[in-house]
VEXKETI-939433 format. One line per 4 residues: number of its first residue (from 1); their letters; for each residue x, y, z of N, C-alpha, C, O. Coordinates in Angstrom, 1 decimal. Example, Ala and Ser with C-alpha at 12.3 -4.5 7.8 and 13.67 -1.06 7.14 Angstrom:
1 = AS = 13.2,-5.7,7.8,12.3,-4.5,7.8,13.2,-3.3,7.8,14.2,-3.3,8.5 ~ 12.8,-2.2,7.1,13.7,-1.1,7.1,12.9,0.0,7.9,13.4,1.1,8.0
% end
This chain:
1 = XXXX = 150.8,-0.9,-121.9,150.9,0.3,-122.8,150.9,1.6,-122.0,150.2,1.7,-121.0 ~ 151.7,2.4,-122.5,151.9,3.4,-121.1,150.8,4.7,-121.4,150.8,5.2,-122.5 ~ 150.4,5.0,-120.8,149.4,6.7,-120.9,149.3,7.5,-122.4,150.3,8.1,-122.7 ~ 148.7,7.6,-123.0,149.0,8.5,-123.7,149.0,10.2,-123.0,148.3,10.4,-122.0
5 = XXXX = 149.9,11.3,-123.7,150.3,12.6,-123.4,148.7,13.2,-123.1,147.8,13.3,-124.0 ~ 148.2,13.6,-121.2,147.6,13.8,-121.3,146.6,13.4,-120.3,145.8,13.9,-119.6 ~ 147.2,12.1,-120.6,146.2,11.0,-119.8,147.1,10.4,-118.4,148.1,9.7,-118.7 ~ 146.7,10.6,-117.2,147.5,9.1,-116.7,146.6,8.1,-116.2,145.5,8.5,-115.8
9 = XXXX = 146.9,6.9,-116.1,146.6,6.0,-115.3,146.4,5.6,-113.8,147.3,5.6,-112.9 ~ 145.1,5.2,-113.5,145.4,4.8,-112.4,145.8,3.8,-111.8,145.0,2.9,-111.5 ~ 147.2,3.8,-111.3,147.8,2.0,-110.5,146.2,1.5,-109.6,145.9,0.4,-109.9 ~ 145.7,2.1,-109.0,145.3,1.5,-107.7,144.1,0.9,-108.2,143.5,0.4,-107.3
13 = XXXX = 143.4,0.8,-109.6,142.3,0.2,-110.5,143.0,-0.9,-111.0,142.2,-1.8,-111.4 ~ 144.4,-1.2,-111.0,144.8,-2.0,-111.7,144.3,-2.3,-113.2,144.8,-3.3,-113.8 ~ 143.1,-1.4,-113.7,142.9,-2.1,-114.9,143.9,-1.1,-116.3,144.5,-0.1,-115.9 ~ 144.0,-1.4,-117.6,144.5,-0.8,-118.3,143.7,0.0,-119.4,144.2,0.6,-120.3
17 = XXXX = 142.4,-0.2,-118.9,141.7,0.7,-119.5,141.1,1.9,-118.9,140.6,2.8,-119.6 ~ 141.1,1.9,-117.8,140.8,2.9,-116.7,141.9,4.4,-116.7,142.9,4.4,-115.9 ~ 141.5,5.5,-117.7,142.4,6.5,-117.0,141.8,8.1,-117.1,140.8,8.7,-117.4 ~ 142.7,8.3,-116.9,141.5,10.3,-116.5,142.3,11.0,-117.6,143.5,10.8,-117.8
21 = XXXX = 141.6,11.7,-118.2,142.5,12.7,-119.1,142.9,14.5,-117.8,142.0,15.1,-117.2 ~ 144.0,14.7,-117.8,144.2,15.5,-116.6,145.2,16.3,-117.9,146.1,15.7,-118.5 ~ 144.5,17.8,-118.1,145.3,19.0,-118.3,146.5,19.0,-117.9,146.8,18.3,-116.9 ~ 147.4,19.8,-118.4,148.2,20.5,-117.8,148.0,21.4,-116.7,147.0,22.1,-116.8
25 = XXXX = 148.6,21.6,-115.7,148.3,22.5,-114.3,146.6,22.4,-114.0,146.2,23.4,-113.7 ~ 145.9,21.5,-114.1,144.4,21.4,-113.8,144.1,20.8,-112.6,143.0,20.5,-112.1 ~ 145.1,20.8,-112.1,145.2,19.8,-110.5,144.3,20.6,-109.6,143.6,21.5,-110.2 ~ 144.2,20.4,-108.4,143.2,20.4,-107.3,144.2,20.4,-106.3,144.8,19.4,-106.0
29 = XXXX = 144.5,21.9,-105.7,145.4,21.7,-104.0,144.4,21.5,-103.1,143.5,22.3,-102.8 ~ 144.5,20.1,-102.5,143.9,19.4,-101.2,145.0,18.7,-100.6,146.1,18.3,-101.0 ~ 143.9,18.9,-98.7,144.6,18.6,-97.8,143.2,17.2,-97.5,142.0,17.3,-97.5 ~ 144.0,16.0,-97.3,142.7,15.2,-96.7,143.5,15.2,-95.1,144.5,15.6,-94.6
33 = XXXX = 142.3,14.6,-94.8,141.8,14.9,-93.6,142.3,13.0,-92.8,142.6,12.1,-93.6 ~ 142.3,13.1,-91.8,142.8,12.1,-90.8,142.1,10.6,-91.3,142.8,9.6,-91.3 ~ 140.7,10.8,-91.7,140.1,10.2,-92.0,139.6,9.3,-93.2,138.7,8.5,-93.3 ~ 140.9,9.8,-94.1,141.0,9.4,-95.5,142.4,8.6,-95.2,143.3,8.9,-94.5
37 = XXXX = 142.4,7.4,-96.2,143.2,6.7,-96.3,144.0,6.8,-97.6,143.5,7.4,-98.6 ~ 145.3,6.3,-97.8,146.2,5.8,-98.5,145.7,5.7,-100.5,146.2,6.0,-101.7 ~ 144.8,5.3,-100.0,144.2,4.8,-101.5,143.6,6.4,-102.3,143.7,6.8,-103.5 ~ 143.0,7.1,-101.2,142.3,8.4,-101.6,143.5,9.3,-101.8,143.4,10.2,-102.7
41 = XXXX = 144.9,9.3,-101.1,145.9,10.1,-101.5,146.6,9.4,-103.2,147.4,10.0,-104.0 ~ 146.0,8.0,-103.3,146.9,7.2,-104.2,146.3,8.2,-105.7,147.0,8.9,-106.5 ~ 144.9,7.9,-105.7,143.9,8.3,-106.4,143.8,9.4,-107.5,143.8,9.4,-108.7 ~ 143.6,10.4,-106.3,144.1,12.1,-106.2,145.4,12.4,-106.8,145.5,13.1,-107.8
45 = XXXX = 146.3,11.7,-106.2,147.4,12.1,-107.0,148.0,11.3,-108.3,149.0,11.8,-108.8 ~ 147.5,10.2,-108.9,147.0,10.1,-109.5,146.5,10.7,-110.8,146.7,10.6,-112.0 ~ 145.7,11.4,-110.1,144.6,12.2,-111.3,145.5,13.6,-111.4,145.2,14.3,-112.4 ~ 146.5,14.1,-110.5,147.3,14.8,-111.1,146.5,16.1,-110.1,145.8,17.0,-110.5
49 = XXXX = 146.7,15.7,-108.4,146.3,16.8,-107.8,147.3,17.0,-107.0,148.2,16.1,-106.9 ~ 147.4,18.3,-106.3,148.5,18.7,-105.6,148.0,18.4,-103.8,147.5,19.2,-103.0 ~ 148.5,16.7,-103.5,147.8,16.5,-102.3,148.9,16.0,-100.9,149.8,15.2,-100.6 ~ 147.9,16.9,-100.3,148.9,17.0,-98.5,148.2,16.2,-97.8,147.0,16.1,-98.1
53 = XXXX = 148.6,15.4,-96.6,147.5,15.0,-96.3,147.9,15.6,-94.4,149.0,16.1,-94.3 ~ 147.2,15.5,-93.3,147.2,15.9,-92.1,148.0,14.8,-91.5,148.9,15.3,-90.9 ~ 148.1,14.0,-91.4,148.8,12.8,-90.6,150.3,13.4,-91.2,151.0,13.9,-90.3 ~ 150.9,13.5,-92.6,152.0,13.8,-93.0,152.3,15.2,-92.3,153.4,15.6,-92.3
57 = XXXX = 151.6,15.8,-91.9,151.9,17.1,-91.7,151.9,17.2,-90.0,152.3,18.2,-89.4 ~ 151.5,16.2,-89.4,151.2,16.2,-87.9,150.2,16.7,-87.3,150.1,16.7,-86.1 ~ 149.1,17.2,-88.2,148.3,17.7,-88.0,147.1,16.5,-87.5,145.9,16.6,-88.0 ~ 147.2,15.7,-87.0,145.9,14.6,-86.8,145.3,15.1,-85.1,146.1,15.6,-84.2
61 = XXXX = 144.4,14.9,-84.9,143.6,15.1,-83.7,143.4,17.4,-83.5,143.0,18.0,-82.6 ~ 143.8,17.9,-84.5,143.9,19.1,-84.5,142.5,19.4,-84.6,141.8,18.4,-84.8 ~ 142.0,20.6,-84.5,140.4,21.3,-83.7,140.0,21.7,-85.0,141.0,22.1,-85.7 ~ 139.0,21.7,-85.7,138.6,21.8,-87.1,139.0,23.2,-87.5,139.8,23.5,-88.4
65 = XXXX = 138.3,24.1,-86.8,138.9,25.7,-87.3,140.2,25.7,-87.4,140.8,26.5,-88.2 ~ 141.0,25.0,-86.6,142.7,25.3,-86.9,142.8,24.4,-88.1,143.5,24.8,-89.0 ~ 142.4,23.5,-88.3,142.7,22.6,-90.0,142.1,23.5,-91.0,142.7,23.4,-92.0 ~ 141.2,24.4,-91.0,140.2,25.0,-91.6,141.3,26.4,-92.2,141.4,27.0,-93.3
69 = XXXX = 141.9,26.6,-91.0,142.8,28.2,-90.9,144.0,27.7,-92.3,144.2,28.4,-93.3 ~ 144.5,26.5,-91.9,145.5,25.7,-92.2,145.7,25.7,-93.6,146.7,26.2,-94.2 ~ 144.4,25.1,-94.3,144.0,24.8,-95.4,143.9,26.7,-96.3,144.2,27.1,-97.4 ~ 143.4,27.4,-95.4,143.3,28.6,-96.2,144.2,29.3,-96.3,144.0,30.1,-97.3
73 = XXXX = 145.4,29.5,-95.7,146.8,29.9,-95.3,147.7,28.9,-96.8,148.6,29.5,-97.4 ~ 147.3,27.6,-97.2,148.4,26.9,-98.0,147.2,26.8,-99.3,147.4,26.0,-100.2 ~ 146.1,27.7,-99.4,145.1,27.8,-100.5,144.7,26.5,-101.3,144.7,26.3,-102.5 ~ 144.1,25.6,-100.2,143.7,23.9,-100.2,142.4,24.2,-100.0,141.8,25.2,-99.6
77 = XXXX = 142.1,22.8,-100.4,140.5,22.5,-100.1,140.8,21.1,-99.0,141.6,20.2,-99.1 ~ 139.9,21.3,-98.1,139.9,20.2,-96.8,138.7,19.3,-97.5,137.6,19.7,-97.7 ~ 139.3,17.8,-97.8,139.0,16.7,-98.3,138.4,15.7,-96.6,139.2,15.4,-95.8 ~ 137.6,15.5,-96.5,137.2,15.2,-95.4,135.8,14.5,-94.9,134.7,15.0,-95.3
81 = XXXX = 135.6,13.2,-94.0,134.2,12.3,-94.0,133.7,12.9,-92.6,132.7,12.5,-92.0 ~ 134.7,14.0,-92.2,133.9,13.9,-91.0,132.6,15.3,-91.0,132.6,16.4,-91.5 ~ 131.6,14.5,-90.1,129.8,15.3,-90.4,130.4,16.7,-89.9,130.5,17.4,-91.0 ~ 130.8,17.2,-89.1,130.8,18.5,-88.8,130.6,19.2,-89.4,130.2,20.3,-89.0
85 = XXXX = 131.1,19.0,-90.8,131.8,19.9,-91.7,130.5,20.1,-92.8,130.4,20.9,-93.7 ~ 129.4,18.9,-92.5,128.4,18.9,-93.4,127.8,19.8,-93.0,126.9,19.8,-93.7 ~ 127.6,20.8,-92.1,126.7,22.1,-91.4,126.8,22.7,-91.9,127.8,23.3,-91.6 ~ 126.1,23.3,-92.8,126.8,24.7,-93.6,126.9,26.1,-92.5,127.6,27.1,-92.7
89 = XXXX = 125.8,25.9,-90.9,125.8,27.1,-90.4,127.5,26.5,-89.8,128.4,27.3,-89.7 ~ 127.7,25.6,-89.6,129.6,25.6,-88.6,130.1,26.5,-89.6,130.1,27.6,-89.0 ~ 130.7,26.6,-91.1,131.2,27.3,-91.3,131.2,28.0,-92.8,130.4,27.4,-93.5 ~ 131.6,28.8,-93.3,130.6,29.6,-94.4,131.6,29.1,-95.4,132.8,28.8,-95.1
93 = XX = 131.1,28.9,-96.7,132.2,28.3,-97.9,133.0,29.3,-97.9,132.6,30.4,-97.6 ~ 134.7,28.9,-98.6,135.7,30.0,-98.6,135.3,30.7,-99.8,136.0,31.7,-100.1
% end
């Protein structure tokens, strides 16, 4: 049974009752991080977000302030497991 107007499904749950109701334009611009896999870009987009990821962009092994510049320059949120980033003194929320 396909989505109802509104709703999509998630493939990567495989189940047919599992789905997100996603607005119109309600998306989320994110960039994940090196560290996130396939399934987190599957997900995300998915749920109807506008997502880049660092590996696609060549950006992998890049210095966190320059991912950080990156992300604020293309008006993203940096999706990301690495601790660094858990410091709130490393860097101040945008």
């Amino acid at each position: 049974m396909p989505a109802s107007p509104g709703e999509r499904r998630c493939p990567a749950r495989g189940s047919s009752s599992f789905r997100w109701p996603v607005p119109p334009d309600a998306g989320v611009r994110a960039k994940l991080d090196e560290n996130l896999g396939r399934t987190c870009l599957d997900l995300l987009s998915a749920a109807g977000h506008d997502v880049s990821t660092v590996f696609e962009q060549g950006m992998t092994s890049w210095p966190d302030e320059s991912l950080l510049a990156v992300c604020r320059e293309e008006g993203r949120v940096l999706v990301t497991l690495d601790m660094d980033f858990s410091n709130r003194e490393y860097e101040r929320p945008i």
